[in-house]
C-alpha positions, 0 to 999 in steps of 0.5 A, a space after each residue: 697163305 693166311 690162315 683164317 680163324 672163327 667162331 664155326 657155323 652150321 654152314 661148315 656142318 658139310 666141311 666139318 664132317 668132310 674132315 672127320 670123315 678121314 680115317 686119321 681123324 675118326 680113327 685119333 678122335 672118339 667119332 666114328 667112321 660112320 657118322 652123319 651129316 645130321 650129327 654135325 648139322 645139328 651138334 654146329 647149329 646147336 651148340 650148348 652154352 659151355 661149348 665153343 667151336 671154332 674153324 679154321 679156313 684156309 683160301 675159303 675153305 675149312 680145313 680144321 676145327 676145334 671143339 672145346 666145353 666149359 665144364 658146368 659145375 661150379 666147382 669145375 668152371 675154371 676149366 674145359 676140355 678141348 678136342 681138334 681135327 685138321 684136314 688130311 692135306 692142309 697138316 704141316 701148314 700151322 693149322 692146328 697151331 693156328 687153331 690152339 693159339 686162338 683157342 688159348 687166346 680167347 679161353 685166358 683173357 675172354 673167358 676166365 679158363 685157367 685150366 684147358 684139358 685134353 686126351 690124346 693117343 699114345 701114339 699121336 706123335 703130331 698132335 702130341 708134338 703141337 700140345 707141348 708146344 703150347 705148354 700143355 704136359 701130361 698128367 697121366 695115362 689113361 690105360 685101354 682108354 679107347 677102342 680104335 680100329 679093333 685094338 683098346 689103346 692108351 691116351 695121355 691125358 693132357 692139360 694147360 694151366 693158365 
């Protein structure tokens, strides 16, 4: 089946949040298990200049996503930061390949990116899997970076230069 990548929208604010609201997506991300709605209504409808989001869909519907800020210091343009979430049931299907792969189309040749950071946890073995995939390496590790469900974990941090 065919997956489906765009710009998000605020319509997808509802399937988003349906998405960040599975415990293995709150729990591998800094969002926590009771977000809102609201939060994703507003951050989908108003997203800032340097922030893109994009969504995939699968059969009509949203089954992944990914968020990405163009750091706004000129000193730092050259680079952004990226984070992603893919539905629970659509996870071996390519949709976080799907997503990475236009992510990385658009940052190289449509908006001058020559540098894609990320964090990711230790013990994330999928998204970590996918990340060296696409060329990504990890530059260091960030000690009791986050706490997740009662424990300060580590994440690597990861980057993709271009």
């Amino acid at each position: 089946m065919t997956i489906h990548i765009r710009h998000s929208t605020a319509n997808d604010a509802v399937a988003v949040f349906s998405i960040i609201s599975q415990k293995s997506c709150y729990s591998n991300t800094l969002q926590h298990p009771l977000s809102s709605i609201e939060k994703w209504t507003k951050r989908l409808s108003q997203l800032p200049d340097n922030c893109i989001s994009i969504v995939a869909e699968k059969n009509g519907h949203v089954v992944g996503q990914l968020g990405a800020e163009n750091f706004s210091n000129p000193r730092r343009r050259h680079a952004c930061n990226i984070g992603m979430i893919v539905c629970e049931s659509a996870r071996g299907q390519g949709v976080g390949d799907a997503l990475l792969s236009a992510f990385i189309d658009l940052a190289c040749n449509w908006m001058g990116i020559k540098r894609i950071e990320l964090e990711v946890y230790t013990d994330n073995a999928a998204a970590l899997a996918l990340y060296k995939k696409h060329g990504f390496t990890i530059e260091g590790t960030a000690k009791n970076y986050a706490l997740k469900d009662g424990i300060l974990v580590d994440a690597y941090l990861m980057a993709k230069c271009i």
